[in-house]
N, C-alpha and C positions, 0 to 999 in steps of 0.2 A: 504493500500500500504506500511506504513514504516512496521508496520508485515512482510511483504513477503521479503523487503528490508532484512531486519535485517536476517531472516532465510537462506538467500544465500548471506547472506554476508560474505568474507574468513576470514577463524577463523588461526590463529598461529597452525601451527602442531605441536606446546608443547603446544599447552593449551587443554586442554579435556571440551567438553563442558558436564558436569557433573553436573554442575548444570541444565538439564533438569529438571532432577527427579523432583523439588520443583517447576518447571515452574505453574502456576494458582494455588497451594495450598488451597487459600482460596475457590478455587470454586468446593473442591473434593465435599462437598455435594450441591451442588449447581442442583436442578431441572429443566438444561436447555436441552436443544435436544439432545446433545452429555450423557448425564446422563441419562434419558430416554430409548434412545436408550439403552445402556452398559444394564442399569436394569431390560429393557424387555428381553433382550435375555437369562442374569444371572440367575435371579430367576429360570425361569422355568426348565434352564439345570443343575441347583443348586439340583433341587427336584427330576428330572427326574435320577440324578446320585444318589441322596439319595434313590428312590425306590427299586432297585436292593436289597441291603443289609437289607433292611426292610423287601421284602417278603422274604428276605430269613431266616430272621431270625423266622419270621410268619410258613415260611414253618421245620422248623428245631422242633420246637415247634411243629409240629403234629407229624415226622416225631420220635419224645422225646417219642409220647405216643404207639409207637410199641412195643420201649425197647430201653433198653441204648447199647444195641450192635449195634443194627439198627441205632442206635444217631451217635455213633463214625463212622461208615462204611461212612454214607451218610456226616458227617464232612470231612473227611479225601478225601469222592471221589470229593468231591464239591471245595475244597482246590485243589485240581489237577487239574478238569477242569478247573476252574478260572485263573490260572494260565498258564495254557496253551493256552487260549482265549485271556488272554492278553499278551502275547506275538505276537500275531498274529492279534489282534484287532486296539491294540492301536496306531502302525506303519498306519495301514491302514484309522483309524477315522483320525490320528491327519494330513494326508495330504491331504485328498478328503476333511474336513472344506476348508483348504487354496486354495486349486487348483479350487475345484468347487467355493468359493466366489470371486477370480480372474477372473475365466472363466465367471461365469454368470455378474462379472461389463462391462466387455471388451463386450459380449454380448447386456448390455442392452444399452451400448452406444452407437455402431454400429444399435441396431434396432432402439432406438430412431433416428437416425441419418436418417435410410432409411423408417422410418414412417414415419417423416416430409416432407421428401421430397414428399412421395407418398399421404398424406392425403393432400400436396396444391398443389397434382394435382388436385387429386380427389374435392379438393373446389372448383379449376375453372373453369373444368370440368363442376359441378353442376351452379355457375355462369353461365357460356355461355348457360347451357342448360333452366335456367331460362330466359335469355333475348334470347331464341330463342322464345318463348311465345309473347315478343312485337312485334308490326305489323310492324316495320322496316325490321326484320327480317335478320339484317347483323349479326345480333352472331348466328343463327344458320349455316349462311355461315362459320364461323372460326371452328363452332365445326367440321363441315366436315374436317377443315383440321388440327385440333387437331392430335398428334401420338396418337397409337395404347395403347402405357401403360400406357396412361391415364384410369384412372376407377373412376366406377358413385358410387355417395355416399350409396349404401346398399353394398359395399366392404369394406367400413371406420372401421365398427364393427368387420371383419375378421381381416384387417392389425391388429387391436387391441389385437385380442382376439391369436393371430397366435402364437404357443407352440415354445422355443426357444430347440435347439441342446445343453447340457452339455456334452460334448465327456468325461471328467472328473468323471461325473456322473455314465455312462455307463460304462466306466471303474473300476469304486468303485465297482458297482454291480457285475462284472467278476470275480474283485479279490475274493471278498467275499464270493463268491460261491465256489470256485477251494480251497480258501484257506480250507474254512467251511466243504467242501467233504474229502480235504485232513485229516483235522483234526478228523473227527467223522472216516475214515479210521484207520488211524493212533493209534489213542486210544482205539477203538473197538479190533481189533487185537495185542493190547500191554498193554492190562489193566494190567493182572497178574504180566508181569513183570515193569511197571507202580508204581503200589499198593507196591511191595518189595521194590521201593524204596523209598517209602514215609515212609517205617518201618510196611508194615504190610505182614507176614509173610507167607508161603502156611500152617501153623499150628495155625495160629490166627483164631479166634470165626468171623471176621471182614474181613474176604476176600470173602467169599460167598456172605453175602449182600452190600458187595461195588462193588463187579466185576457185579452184576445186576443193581445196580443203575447206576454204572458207565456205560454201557453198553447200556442201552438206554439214560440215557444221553446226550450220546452222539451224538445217532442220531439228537437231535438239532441242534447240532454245524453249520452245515448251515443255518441256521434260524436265531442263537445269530451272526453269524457273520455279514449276510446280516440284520439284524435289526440294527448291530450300525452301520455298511458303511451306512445306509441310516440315521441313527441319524447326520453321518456326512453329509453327503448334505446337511440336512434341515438346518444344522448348516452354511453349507458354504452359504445357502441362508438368514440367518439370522433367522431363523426359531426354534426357539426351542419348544415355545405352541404346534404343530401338533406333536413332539413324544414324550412330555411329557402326553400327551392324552389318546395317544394311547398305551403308556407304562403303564399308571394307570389301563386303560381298561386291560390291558392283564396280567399284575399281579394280579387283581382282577380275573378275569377270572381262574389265575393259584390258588390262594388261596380258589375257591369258590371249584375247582375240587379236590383240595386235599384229605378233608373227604370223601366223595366220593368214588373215586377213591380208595384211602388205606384202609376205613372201610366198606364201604356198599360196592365196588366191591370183598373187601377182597384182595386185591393185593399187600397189602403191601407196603414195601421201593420201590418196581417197580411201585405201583401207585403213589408214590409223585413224582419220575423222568418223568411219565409218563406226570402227572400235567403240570411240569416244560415243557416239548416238546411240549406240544398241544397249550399251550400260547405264547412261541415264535415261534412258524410258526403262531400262528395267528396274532400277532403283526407285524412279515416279510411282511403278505400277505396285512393286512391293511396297511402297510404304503407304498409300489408296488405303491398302487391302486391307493390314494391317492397321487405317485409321476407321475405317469402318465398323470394324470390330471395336471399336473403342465407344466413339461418337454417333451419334445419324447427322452424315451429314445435309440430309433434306431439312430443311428451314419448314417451320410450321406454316409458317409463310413469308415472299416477296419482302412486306415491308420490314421482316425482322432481320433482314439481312445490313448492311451496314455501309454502301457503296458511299454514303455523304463522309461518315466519319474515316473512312480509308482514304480516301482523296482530298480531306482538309488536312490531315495529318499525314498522311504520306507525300506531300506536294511540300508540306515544309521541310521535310528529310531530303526531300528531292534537292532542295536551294544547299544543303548542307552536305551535302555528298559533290554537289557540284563546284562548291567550293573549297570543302577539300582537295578534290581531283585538281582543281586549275592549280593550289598552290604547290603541289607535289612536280604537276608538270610542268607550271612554272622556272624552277627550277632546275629540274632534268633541263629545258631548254637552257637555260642559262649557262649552265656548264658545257652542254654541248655547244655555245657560241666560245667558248675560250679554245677548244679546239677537242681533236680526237684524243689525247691524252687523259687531261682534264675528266672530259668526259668517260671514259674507261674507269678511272680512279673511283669519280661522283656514284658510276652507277655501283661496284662493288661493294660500296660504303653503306650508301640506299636502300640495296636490298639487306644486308646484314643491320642496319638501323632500326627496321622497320619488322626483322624479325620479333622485338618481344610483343609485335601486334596478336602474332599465332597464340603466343601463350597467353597473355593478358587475356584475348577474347575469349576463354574457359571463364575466366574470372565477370568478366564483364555480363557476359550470358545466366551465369549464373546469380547473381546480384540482380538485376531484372529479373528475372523471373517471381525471385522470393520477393522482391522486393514489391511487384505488380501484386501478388497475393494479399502482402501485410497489408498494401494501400485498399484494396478492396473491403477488408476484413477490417481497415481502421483499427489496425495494431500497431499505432507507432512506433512504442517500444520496440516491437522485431524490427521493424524499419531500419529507426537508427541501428539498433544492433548486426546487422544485416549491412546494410549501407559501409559500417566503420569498418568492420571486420574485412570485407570485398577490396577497402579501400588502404586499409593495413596493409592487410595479404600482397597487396598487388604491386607497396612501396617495396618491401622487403624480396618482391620477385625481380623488380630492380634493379636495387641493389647486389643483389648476385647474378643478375646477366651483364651487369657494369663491366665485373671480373673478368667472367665469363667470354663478354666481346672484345674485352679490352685484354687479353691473355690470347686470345685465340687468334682476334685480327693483326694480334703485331705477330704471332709466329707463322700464324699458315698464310699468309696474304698471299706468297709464293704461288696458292693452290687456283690465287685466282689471276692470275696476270706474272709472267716472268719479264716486263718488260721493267727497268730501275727506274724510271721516268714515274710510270703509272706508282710501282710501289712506296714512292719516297712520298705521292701525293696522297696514297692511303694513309700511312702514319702521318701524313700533318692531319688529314680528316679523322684518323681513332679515338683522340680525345674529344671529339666533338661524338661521336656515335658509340661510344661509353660512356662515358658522363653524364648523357642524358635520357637511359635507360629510365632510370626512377622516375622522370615526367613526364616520358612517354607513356610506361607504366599506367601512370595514374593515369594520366589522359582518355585513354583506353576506358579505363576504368570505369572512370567519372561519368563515359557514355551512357552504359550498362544503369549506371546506378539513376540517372536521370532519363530513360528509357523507360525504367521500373516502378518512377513515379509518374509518367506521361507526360513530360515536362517538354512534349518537343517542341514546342513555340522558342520557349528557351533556348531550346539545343540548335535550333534553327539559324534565331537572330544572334545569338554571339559568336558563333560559327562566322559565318558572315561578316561581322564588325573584327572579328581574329584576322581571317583573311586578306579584310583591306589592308589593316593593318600588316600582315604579313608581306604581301606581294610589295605596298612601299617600303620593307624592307630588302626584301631580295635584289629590287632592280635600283638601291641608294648603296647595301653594302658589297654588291656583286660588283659593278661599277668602283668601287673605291676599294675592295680588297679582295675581288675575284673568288676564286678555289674556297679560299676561307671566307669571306663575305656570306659566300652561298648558304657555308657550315653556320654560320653564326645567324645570318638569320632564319633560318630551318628549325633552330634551338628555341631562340624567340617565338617562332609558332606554335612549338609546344607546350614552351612555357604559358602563354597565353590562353591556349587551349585548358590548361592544366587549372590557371587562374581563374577560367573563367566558369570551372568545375566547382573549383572550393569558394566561389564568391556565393554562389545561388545559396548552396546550403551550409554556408561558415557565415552569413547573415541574415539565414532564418526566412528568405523570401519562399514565393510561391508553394509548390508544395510541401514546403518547408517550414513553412508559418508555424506550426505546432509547435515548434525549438522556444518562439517568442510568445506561449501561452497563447496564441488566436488557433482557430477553427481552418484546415486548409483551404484554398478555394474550389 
């Protein structure tokens, strides 16, 4: 009770209640239920985000031994589809998590609610009908005058087993699809000029087998879309094991077709795209199958579906995805204006930079979801607890990949570049891409945990205001201190980012409100 006290107790509107973040510290590794929980759901969506980039890189390696034309074609188309997937994915994962784990708490509370009521009928029900058996024979008098929606106990295992409505759900799947048709449309008939802008030319060796790969490709693109909308579900049900599963299954599956496909069918760069399509519509179709048995996904009806609230809120993820993307490629451009070195150096750094994104997003995924629960349920308490703990965890994961990059990138860089030129430029960029492991981290983080309270208006418009701010950084210190310029304002983007994570709930605003004794909005 003083817990609860203390939590809605009014706080001074000068004071920020900031000291959350360090709330239970000592108990970030602590192996209690709330730790448990966070870890089940992390791991798996940890690995299940690492598998993507694994087969692909399994798959790039067969795709090496056609020829190096064929290498760069299916780089370059693969680099576009991805790209264009996630612009259009990730709006749509990171709101059916939140919406669908809101809807199914509000859900299990109402059925628990009208299961109890109905399963102590159905006990007394079965009561009276037992003592209709004694020779007295007055309870079988009252069962006569029992109502009618009473039910005898072989209905208890139905109420039980009874599929709930996710309108949110059925919703994910719509977008998915329309989005996933628009896109394989879309790129099918716009490869060529697609391709020219990526820098590959109607006179390059690399537009014949990109415009084939790309091209069936593409016809996936409803299968990768409806395979992560429904990763988001399982997410918004806390669920990560059933498509980390089923994800191993179907990259296996894509990696066993490969050989196959390209040498024994002889099909070439169109048999590894081929690969690539026949595993995610198998992955779409096992995880359907397996959500049906969960949910119905038939809406009781039209208007319970959700098309307004997906497209006000996915429209604002959409400005925040877009503006992360310009400032990342921002960048890459910039470095490739200093020349081919420079840029060899940028891009090794970049992708080893942006690796604690894989692990983080365990973290982040998991944090939303619990987080989407407690706000439905008006548990604050789990909330914050919940919230600190994702955002602990996620400092201290940081911290040890700081080491980790910062150990690894000065011995192996060898593994990525033998030129002295490229490697002298990675070590002046390591400390920049160690160092700021822990605000990446949190960055990461802070998504998840502001996802979980539905705060994307927020996550929208500071995104945005980051960026401006970023981009006139990039093109002020790029200009004035190149290679390092780049690094240094990249840092400031995350910082920023990071800032503008602990500002919302380190002063109590919007869904936050609760920190400073008021009622959310």
């Amino acid at each position: 009770m003083a817990e609860e006290q203390d939590l809605h107790a009014p706080v001074s509107k000068w004071k920020m209640p900031v000291g959350v973040f360090f709330k239970d510290a000592r108990r970030v590794f602590k192996w209690d239920i709330l730790g448990k929980e966070i870890l089940d759901i992390a791991l798996p969506a940890a690995l299940a985000t690492a598998a993507d980039p694994i087969a692909s890189l399994i798959d790039t390696a067969f795709i090496g031994h056609i020829g190096p034309v064929e290498l760069a074609a299916a780089g370059v188309s693969i680099a576009l589809f991805n790209q264009a997937s996630r612009i259009t994915v990730f709006p749509l994962v990171s709101i059916t998590t939140s919406f669908v784990a809101e809807e199914d708490t509000v859900a299990k509370m109402n059925m628990k609610s009208e299961k109890g009521e109905q399963l102590q009928k159905a006990d007394m029900l079965d009561d009276l009908e037992k003592g209709a058996a004694k020779p007295n024979g007055t309870a079988k008098e009252n069962v006569d005058k029992l109502p009618s929606d009473l039910m005898s106990t072989n209905k208890k295992e139905k109420i039980k087993k009874q599929k709930r409505h996710i309108a949110s759900a059925s919703t994910a799947l719509i977008f998915g699809t329309i989005l996933g048709l628009l896109q394989a449309i879309f790129i099918i008939f716009s490869t060529k000029v697609l391709l020219g802008v990526m820098g590959v030319k109607s006179d390059s060796p690399m537009l014949a087998p990109a415009q084939k790969y790309l091209k069936i490709r593409s016809i996936g693109a409803p299968a990768v879309l409806l395979t992560l909308a429904m990763q988001g579900i399982f997410r918004g049900f806390k669920d990560t094991r059933t498509p980390l599963y089923v994800i191993v299954v179907g990259y296996g599956v894509n990696i066993a077709l490969d050989p196959l496909l390209i040498f024994v069918c002889g099909l070439g760069i169109r048999g590894a795209a081929l690969a690539h399509v026949l595993s995610q519509y198998l992955m779409a179709l096992v995880l359907f199958i397996i959500l049906t048995k969960k949910i119905d996904l038939l809406p009781p009806s039209i208007k319970d579906l959700q098309f307004g609230r997906f497209l006000r809120n996915g429209t604002l993820l959409l400005a925040r995805v877009v503006a992360v993307t310009f400032c990342v490629t921002l960048a890459a451009s910039l470095a490739a204006r200093e020349g081919p070195t420079p840029m060899a150096a940028f891009q090794t750094c970049l992708q080893v930079w942006l690796t604690s994104s894989l692990l983080a997003d365990g973290l982040a995924v998991a944090g939303q979801a619990i987080l989407a629960c407690a706000f439905a349920e008006k548990d604050y308490k789990k909330a914050i607890a919940t919230a600190t703990r994702v955002l602990q965890m996620s400092f201290i994961l940081g911290v040890g990949l700081t080491f980790v990059v910062g150990i690894g990138l000065y011995f192996g860089a060898g593994i990525f570049s033998s030129d002295v030129n490229v490697l002298h430029l990675i070590r002046i960029g390591l400390p920049f891409v160690a160092a700021t492991q822990p605000i990446n981290s949190l960055s990461f983080v802070f998504d998840g945990v502001n996802f979980g309270a539905s705060d994307f208006a927020y996550c929208a418009y500071s995104l945005v205001l980051v960026a401006i701010a970023s981009i006139v950084s990039l093109f002020l210190l790029s200009k004035s201190h190149g290679f390092i310029g780049i690094w240094i304002a990249l840092t400031i983007y995350m910082a920023l980012r990071t800032f503008a994570g602990v500002w919302r709930m380190g002063t109590g605003t919007g869904p936050w409100r609760f920190l400073k004794g008021r009622s959310p909005p």
